[in-house]
DRENPA-3360 file (N, C-alpha, C; in nm, 2 decimals, always signed):
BEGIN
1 = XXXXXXXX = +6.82/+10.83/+14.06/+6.83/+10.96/+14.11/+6.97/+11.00/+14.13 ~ +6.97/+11.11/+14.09/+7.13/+11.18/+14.09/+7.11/+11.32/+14.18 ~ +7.23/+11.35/+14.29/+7.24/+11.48/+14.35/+7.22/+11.58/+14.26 ~ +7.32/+11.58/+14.16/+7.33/+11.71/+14.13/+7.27/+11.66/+13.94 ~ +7.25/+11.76/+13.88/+7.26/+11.79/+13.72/+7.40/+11.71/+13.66 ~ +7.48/+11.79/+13.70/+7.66/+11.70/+13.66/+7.65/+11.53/+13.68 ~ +7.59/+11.52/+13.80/+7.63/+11.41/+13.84/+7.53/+11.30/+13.68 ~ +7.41/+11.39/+13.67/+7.32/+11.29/+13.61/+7.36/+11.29/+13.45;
9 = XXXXXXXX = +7.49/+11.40/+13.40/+7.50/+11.43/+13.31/+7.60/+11.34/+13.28 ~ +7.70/+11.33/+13.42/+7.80/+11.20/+13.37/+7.76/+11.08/+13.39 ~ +7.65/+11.05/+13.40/+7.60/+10.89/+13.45/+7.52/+10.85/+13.34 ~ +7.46/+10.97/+13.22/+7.43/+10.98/+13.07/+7.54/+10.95/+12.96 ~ +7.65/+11.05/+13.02/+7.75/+10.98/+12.92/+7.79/+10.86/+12.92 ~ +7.80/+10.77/+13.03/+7.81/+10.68/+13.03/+7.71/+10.54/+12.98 ~ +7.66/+10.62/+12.91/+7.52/+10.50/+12.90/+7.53/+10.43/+12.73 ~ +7.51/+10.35/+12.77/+7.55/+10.29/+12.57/+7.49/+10.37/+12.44;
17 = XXXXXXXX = +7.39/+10.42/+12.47/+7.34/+10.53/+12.38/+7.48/+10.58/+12.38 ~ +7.53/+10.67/+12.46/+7.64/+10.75/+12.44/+7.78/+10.71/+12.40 ~ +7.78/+10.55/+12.38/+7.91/+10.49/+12.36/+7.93/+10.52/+12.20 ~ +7.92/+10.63/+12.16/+7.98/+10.68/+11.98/+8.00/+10.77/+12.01 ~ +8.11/+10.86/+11.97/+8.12/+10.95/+11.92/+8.17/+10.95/+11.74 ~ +8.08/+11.06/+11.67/+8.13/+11.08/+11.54/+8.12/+11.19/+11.51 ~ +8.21/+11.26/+11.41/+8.23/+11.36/+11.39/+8.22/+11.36/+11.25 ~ +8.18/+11.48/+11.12/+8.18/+11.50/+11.00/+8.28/+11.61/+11.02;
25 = XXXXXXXX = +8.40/+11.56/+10.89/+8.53/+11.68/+10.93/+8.52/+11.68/+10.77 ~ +8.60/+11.82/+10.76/+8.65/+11.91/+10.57/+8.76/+11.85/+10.61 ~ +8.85/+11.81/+10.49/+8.96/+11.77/+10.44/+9.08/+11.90/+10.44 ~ +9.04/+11.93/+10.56/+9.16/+12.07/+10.60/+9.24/+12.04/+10.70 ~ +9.35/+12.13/+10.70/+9.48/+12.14/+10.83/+9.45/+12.10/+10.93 ~ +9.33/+12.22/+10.99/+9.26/+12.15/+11.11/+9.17/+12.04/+11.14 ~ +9.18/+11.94/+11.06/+9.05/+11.80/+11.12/+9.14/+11.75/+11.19 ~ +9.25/+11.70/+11.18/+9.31/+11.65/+11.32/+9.34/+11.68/+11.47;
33 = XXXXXXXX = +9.33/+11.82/+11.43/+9.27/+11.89/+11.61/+9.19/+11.82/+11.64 ~ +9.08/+11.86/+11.53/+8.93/+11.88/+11.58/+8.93/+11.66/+11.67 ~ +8.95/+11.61/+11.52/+8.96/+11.49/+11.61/+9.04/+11.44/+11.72 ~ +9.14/+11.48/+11.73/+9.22/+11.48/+11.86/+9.13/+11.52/+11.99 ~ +9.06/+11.66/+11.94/+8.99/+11.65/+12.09/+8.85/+11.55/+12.07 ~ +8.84/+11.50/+12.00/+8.71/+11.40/+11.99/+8.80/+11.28/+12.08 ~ +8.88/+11.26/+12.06/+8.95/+11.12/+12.13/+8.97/+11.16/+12.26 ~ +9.04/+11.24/+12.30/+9.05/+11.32/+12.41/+8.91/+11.36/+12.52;
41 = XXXXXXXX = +8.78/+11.39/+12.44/+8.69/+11.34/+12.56/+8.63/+11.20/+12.57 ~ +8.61/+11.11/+12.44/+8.60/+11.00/+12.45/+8.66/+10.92/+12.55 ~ +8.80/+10.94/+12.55/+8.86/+10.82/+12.62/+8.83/+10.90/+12.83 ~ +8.84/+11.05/+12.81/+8.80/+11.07/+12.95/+8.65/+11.01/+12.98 ~ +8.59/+11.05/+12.88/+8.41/+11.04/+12.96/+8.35/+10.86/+12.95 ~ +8.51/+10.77/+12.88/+8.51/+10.64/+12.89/+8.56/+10.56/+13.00 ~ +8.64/+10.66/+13.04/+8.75/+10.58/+13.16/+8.85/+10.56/+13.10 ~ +8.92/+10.54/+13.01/+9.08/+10.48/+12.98/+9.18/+10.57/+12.89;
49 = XXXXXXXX = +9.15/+10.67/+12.97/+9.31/+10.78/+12.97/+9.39/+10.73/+12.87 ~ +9.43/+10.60/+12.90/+9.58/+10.60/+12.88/+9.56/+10.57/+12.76 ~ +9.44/+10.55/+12.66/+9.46/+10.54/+12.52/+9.43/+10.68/+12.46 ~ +9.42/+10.78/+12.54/+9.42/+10.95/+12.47/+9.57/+10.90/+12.36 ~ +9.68/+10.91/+12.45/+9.80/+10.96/+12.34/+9.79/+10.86/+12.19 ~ +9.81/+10.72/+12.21/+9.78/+10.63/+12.11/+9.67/+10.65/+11.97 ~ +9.56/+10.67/+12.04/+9.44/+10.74/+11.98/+9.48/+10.84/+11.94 ~ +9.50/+10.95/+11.99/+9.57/+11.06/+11.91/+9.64/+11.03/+11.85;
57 = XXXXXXXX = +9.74/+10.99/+11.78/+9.86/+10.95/+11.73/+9.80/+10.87/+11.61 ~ +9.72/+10.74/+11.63/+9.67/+10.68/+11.48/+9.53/+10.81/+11.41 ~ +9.49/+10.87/+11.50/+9.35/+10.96/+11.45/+9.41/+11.02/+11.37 ~ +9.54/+11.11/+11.40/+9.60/+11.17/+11.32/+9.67/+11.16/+11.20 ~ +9.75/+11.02/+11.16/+9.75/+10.97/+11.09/+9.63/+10.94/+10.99 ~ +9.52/+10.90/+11.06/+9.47/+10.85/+10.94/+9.39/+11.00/+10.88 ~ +9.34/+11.07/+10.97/+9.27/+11.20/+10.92/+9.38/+11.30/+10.80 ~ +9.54/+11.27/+10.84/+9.65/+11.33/+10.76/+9.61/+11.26/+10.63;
65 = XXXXXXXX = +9.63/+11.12/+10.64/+9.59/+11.08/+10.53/+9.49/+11.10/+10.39 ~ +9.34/+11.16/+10.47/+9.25/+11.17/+10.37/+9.30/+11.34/+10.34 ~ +9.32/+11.43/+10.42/+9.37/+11.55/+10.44/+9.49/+11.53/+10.26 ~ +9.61/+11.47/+10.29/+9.69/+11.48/+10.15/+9.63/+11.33/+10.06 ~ +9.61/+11.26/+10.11/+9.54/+11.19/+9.92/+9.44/+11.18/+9.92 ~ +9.32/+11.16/+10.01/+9.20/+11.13/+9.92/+9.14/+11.27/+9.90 ~ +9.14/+11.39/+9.99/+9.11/+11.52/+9.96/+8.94/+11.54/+10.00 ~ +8.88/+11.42/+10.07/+8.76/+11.43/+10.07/+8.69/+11.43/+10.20;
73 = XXXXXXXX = +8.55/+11.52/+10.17/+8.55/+11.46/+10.37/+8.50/+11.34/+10.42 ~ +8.55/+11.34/+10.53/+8.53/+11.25/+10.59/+8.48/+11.22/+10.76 ~ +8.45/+11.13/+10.79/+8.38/+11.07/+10.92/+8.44/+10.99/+10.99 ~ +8.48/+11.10/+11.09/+8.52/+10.99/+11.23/+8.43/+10.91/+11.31 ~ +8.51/+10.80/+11.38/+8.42/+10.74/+11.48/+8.49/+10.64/+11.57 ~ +8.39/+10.73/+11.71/+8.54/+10.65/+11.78/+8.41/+10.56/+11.86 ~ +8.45/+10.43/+11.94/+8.34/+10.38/+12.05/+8.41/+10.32/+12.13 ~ +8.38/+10.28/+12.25/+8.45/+10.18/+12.33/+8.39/+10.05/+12.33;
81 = XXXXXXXX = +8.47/+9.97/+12.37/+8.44/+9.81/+12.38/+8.49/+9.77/+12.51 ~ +8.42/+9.71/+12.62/+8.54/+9.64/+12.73/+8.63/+9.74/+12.75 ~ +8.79/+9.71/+12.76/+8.86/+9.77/+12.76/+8.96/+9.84/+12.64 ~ +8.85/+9.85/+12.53/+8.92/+9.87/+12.39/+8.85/+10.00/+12.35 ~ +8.93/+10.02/+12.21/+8.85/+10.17/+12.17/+8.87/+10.11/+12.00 ~ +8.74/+10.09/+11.98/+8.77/+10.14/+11.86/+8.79/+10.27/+11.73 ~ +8.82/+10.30/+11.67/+8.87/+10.43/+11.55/+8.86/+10.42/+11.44 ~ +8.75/+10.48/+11.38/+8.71/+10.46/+11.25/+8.72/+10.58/+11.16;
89 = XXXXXXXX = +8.82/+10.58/+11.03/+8.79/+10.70/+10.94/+8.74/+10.71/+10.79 ~ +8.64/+10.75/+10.78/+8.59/+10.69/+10.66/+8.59/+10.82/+10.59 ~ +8.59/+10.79/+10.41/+8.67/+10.88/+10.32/+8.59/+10.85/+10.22 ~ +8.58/+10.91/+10.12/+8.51/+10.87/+9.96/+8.61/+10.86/+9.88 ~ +8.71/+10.81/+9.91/+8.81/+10.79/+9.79/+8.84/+10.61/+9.79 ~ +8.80/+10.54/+9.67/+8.82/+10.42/+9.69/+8.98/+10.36/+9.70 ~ +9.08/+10.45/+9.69/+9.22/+10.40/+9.67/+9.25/+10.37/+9.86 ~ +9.30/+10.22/+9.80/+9.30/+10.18/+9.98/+9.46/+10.23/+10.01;
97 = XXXXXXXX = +9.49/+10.21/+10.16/+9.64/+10.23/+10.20/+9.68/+10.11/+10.19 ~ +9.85/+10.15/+10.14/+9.94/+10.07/+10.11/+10.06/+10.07/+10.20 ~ +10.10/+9.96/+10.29/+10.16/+9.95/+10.39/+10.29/+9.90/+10.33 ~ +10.40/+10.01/+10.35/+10.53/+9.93/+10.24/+10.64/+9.86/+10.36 ~ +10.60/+9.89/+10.50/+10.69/+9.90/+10.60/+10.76/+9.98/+10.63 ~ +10.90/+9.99/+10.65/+10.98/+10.12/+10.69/+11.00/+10.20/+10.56 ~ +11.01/+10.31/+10.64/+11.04/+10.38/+10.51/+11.21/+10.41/+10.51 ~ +11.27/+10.48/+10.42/+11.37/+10.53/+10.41/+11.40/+10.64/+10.48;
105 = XXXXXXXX = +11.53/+10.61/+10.57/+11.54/+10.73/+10.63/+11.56/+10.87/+10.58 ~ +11.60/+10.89/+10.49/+11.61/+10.96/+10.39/+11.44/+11.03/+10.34 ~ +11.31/+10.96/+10.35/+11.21/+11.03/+10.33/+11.17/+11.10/+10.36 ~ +11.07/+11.18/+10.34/+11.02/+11.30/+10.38/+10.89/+11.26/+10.48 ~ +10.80/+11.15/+10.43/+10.70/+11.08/+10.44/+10.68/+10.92/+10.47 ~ +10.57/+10.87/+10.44/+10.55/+10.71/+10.43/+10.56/+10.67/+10.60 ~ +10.51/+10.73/+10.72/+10.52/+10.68/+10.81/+10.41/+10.65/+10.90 ~ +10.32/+10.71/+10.84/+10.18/+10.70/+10.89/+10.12/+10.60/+10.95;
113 = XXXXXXXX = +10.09/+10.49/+10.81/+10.05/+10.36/+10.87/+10.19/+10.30/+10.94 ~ +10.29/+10.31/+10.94/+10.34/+10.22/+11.07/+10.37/+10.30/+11.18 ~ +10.30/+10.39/+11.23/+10.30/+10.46/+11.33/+10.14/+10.40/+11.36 ~ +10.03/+10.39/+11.30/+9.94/+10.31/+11.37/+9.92/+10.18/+11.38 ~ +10.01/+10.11/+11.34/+10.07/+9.96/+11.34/+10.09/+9.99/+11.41 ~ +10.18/+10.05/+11.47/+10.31/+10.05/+11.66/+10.20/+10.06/+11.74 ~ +10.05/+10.17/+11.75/+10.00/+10.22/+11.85/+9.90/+10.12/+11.86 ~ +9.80/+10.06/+11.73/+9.71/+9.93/+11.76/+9.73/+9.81/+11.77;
121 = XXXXXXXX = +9.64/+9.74/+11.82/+9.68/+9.58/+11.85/+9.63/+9.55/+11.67 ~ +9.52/+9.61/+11.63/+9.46/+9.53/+11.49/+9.42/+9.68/+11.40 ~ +9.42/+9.68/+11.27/+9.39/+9.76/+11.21/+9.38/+9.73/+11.08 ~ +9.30/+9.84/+10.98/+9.28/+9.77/+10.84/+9.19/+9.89/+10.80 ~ +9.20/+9.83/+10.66/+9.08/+9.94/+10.55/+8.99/+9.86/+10.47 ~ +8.88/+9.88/+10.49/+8.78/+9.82/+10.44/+8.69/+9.92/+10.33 ~ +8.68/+9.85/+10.20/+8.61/+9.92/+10.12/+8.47/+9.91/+10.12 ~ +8.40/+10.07/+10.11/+8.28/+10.07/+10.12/+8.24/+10.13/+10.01;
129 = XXXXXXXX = +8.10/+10.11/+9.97/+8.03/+10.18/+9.86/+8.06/+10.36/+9.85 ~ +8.17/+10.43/+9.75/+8.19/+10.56/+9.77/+8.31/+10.57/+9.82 ~ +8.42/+10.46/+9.88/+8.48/+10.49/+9.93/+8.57/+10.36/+10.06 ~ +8.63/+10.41/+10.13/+8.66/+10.28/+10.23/+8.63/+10.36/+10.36 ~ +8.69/+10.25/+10.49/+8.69/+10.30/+10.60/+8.84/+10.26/+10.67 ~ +8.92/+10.33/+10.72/+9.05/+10.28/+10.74/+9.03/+10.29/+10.95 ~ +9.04/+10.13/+11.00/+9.01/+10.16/+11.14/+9.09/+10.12/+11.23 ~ +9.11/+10.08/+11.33/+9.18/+10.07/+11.39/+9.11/+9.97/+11.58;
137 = XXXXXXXX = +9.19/+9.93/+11.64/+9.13/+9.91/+11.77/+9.27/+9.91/+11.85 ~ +9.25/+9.99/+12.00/+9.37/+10.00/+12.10/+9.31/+9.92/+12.20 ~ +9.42/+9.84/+12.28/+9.36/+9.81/+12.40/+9.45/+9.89/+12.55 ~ +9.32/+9.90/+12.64/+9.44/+9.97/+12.73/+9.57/+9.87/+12.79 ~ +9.49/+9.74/+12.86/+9.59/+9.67/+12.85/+9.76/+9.66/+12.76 ~ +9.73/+9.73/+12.65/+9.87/+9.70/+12.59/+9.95/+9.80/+12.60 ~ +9.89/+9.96/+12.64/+9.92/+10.03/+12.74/+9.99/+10.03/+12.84 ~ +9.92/+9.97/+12.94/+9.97/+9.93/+13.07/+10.12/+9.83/+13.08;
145 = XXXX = +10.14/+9.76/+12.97/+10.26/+9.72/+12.95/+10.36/+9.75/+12.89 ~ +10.32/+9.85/+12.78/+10.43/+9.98/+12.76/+10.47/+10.03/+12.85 ~ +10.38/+10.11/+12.94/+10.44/+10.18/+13.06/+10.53/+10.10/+13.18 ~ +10.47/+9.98/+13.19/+10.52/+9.91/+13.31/+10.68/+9.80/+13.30;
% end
């Protein structure tokens, strides 16, 4: 039993049923908003804040990604674990990412994936029938030692 409606509405979100969020996005300008704020209540209605900015930062990359090469839509998904999050973006284009390392200062581009290399502890693309899934996991822990 809960006092109020709110109270029983956040004590739902919290319930493992509720531990997914996914989103079906078009391969436009705006899907990385839209998923930004998918991470942004996830990590509130999860408890661990401090992976909003992180999570934003690889969501974005990878949704930029299908946005300029695969061109296709695609399916976010974010869940919690413990103290982890994982981030999943799945695409119908079978061409996996290619991780060259730095790029040249001089480019215009190529920074993507090591910008979600810096923010995750583990990440990768996995091919699926139609396509792959490029994902990611943060912990807050590694967080907490950036800041500290």
């Amino acid at each position: 039993m809960y006092a109020t409606a709110d109270e029983a509405t956040a004590a739902l979100a919290r319930t493992p049923m509720a531990a997914l969020l996914a989103a079906d996005l078009a391969p436009t300008v705006g899907a990385a908003r839209q998923a930004r704020a998918m991470i942004a209540d996830g990590c509130a209605r999860w408890g661990v804040p401090q992976l909003t900015e992180p999570a934003s930062i690889a969501v974005t990359e990878m949704v930029n990604n299908v946005v300029a090469h695969a061109r296709t839509p695609m399916t976010v998904r974010l869940a919690p674990r413990d103290s982890s999050l994982h981030l999943a973006v799945r695409d119908h284009s079978p061409r996996q990412p290619a991780y060259a390392g730095l790029a040249p200062l001089t480019s215009t581009g190529g920074r993507g994936l090591l910008l979600i290399d810096t923010v995750a502890r583990r990440w990768g693309s996995t091919p699926v029938p139609n396509g792959k899934v490029v994902w990611c996991v943060l912990h807050a822990e590694d967080e907490a030692a950036r800041q500290g």
